[in-house]
C-alpha positions in Angstrom: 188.5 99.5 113.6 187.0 97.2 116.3 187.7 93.5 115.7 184.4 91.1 115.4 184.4 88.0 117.8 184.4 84.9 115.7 182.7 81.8 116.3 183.1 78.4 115.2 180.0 76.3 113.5 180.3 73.0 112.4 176.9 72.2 110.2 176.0 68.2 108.8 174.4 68.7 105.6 173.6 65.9 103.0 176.6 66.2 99.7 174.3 67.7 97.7 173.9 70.3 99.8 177.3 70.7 100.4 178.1 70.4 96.7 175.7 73.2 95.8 177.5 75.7 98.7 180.4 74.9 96.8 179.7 75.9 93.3 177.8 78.5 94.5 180.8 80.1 96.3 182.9 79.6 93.9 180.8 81.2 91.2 180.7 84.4 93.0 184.4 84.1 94.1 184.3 84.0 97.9 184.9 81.3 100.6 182.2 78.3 101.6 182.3 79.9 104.9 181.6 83.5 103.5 179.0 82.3 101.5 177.1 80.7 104.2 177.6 83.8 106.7 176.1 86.2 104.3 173.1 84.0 103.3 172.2 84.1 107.1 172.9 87.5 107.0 170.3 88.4 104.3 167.6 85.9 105.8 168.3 87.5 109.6 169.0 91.1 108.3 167.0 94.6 107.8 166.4 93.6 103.6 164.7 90.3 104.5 162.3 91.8 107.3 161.8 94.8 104.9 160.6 92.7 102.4 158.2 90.6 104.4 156.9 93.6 105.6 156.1 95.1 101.9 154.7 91.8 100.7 152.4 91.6 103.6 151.3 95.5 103.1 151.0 94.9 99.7 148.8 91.8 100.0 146.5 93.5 102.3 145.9 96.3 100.1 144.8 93.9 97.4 143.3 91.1 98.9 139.8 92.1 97.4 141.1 91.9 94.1 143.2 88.5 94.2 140.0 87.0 95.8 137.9 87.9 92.8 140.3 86.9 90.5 140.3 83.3 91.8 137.2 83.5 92.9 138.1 82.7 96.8 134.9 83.2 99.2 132.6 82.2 96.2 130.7 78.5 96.5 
């Protein structure tokens, strides 16, 4: 198995911030540092563009009917 490169990031956030990274990790047992790679992972990755993608689709297809429902384009 091919080794990954690993690079250091040092990242000023305010303690809340930091606090919530904390517990967050914690509460799904992995390292501050683990936790934060994977959230960038999801956000950069195939599931988040995948997403996007569906949401936009599906707001195109039904565009016509959310704009009658709230009544956008009437004066």
């Amino acid at each position: 198995m091919a080794k990954t490169r690993k690079a250091q990031l040092n990242v000023r956030v305010d303690e809340g911030t930091a606090r919530a990274a904390r517990e967050k990790a914690l509460a799904r047992g992995m390292s501050v540092n683990r936790y934060i790679e994977e959230l960038v992972r999801q956000d950069t990755g195939e599931a988040g563009h995948t997403f996007v993608e569906a949401a936009a689709d599906f707001m195109r297809q039904y565009e016509k009917v959310f704009a009658e429902e709230v009544g956008w384009g009437r004066r």
